[in-house]
C-alpha positions as CSV (number, residue, x, y, z in Angstrom):
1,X,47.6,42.6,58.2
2,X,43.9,43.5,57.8
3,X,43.0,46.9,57.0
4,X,39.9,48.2,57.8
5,X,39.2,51.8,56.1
6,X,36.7,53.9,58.3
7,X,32.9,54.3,56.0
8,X,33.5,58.3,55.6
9,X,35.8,57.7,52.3
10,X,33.1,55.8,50.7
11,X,30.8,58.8,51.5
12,X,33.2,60.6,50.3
13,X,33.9,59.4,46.9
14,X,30.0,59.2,47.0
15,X,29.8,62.9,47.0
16,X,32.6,64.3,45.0
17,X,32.6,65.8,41.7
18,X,34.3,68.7,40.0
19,X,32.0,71.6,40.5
20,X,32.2,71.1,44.9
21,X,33.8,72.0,47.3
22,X,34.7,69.4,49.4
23,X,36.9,68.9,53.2
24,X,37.5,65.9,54.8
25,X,38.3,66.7,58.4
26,X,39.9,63.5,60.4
27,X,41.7,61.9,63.2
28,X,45.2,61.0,62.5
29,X,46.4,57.3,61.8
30,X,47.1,54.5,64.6
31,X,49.9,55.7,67.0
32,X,51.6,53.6,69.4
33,X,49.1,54.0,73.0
34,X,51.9,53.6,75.4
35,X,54.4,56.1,76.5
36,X,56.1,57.1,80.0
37,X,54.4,58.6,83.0
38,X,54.4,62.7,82.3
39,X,55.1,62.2,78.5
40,X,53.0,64.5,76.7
41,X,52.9,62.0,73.8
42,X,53.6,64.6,71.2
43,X,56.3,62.8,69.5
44,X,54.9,59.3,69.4
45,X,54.8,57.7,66.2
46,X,52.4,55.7,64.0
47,X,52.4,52.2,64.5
48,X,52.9,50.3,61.3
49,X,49.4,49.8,60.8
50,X,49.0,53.3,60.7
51,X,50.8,54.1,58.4
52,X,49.7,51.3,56.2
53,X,46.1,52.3,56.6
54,X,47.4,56.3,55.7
55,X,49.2,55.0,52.6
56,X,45.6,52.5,51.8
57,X,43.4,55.6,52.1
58,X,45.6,57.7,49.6
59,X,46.4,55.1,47.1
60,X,42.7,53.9,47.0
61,X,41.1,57.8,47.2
62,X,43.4,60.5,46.1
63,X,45.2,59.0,43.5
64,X,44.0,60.9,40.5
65,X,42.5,63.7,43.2
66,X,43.5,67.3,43.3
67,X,44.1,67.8,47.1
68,X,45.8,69.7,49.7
69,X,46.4,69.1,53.1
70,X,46.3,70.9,56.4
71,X,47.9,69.1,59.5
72,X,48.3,69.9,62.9
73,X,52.0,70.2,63.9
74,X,52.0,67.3,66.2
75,X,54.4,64.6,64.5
76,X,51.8,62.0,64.2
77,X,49.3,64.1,62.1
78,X,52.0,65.4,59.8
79,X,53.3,61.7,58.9
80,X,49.8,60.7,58.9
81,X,50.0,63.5,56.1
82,X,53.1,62.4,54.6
83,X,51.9,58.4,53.8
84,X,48.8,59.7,52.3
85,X,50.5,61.8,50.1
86,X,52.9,58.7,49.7
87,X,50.3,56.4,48.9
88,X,48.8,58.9,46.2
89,X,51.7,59.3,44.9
90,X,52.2,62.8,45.0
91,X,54.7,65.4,46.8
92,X,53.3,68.7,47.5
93,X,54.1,70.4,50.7
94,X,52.0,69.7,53.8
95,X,50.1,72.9,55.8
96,X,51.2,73.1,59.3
97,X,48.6,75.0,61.4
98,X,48.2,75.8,65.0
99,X,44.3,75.6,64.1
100,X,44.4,71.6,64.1
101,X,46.1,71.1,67.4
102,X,49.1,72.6,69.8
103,X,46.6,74.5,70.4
104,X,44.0,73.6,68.4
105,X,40.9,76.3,68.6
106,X,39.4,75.4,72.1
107,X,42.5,75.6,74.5
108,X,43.7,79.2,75.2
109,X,46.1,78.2,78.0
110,X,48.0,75.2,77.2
111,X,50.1,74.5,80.3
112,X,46.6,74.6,82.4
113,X,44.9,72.7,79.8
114,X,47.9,69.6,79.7
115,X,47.5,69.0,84.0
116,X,43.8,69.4,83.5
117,X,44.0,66.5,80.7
118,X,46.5,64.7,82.3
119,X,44.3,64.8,85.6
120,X,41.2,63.6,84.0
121,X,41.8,61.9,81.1
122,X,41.0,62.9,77.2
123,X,37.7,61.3,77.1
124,X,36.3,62.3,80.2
125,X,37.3,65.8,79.7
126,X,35.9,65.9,76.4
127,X,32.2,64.3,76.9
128,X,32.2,67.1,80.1
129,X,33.2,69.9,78.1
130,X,30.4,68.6,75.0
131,X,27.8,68.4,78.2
132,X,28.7,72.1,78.3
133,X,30.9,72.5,81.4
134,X,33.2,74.9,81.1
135,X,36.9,74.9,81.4
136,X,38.6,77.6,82.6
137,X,41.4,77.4,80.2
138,X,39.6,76.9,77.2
139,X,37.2,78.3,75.2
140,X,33.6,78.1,75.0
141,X,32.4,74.7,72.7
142,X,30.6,77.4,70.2
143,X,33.3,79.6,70.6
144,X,36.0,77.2,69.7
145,X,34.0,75.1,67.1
146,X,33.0,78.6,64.9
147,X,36.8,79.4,65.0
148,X,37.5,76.2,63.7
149,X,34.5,76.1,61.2
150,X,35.4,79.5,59.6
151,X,39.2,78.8,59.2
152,X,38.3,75.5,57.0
153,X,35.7,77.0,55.3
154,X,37.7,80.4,53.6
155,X,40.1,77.2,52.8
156,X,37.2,75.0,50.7
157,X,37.5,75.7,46.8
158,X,35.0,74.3,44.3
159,X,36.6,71.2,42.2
160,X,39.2,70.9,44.9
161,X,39.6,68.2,47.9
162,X,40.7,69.6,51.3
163,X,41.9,67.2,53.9
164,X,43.0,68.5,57.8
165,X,44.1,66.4,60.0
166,X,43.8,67.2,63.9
167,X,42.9,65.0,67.2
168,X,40.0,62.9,68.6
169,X,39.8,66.1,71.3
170,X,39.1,68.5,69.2
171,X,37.6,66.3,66.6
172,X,34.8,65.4,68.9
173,X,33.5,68.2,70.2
174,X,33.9,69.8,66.4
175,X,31.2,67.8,65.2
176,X,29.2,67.4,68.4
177,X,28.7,71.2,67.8
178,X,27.8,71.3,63.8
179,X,25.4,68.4,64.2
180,X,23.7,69.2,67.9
181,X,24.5,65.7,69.0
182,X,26.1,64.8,72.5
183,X,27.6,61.8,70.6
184,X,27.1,60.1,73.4
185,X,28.7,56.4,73.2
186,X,30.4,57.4,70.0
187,X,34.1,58.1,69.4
188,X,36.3,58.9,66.1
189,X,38.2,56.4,65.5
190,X,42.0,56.8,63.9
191,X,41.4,58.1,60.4
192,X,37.8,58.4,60.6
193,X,36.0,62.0,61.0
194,X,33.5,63.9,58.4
195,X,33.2,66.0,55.4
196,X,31.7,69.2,55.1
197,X,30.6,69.8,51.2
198,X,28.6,72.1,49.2
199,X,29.0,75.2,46.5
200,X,29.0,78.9,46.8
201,X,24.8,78.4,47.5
202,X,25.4,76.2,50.5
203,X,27.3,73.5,52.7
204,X,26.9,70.6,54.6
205,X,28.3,68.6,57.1
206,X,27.9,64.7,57.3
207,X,29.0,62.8,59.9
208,X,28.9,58.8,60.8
209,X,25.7,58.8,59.0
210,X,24.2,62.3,60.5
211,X,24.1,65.4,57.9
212,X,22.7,68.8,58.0
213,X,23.6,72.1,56.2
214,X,26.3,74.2,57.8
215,X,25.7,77.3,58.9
216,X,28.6,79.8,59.4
């Protein structure tokens, strides 16, 4: 089987060192794409690629790392969580938050928001609501992303590696907003996403190849 790891954990080891903060802020792993008419899909599992490219990325990058991670509480992102941890070698508890997904910062009413998905699709819904159209069961894309972006950042500690794992939905529209980009043609793959780095002085955000500072 041929694992191919996504370009941001190069950057990544790129950038680290002791003295800086650093989050890595990605997709979960492969999951299966088929499930019944009506299924929500929340407990569909990682395909066994997935969870040998989760177990790749911790064995090959966190290994001898000092890291904690923040999942949503949707089953794939927590065992995307558990086989990186697996793969590093290490055991410490995972940090279920509401902040990553089910809800996730943008969706305020999540029975309206589930038909409206369901109805037009995850992709579709998201390059409208990036375009700036506005849902009335979510929040505004500024909104949303600056609830999101001050949560991780009061969670970045210098010398320390902070990884959260949430969705492609509210993955995209994330970094759409910190880099001004309509990311048009683009998509985050499973396990790929960016980093947002920096000291006490100031952060950045780097993302397939775009970075700027972060301002909160």
């Amino acid at each position: 089987m041929i694992i191919n790891v996504p370009d941001i954990y190069t950057k990544y080891s790129t950038l680290y060192n002791k003295d800086r903060g650093m989050a890595i802020i990605i997709r979960h792993s492969e999951k299966y794409e088929n499930f019944p008419d009506g299924d929500t899909g929340l407990d569909i599992d990682l395909t066994p690629k997935g969870v040998d490219l989760a177990r790749v990325i911790g064995s090959t990058f966190f290994k001898d790392r000092d890291f904690t991670v923040f999942s949503s509480p949707v089953k794939r992102c927590v065992d995307t969580a558990k086989y990186i941890f697996e793969g590093a070698n290490q055991n410490p508890s995972i940090i279920r938050t509401s902040m990553l997904g089910e809800p996730g910062p943008y969706v305020v009413h999540p029975e309206k928001c589930q038909k409206l998905f369901m109805e037009l699709g995850t992709r579709r819904l998201v390059r409208q609501f990036i375009s700036g159209q506005k849902f009335e069961c979510m929040r505004t894309l500024e909104e949303g992303s600056l609830l999101l972006l001050k949560y991780i950042m009061k969670m970045i500690v210098p010398g320390k590696t902070v990884i959260f794992i949430s969705h492609d939905a509210i993955l995209m529209p994330f970094f759409a907003y910190l880099t001004n980009s309509s990311l048009e043609g683009e998509w985050i793959e499973y396990m790929d996403g960016g980093i947002i780095y920096g000291n006490m002085n100031s952060y950045f955000v780097y993302f397939k190849g775009r970075e700027m500072e972060v301002k909160v």
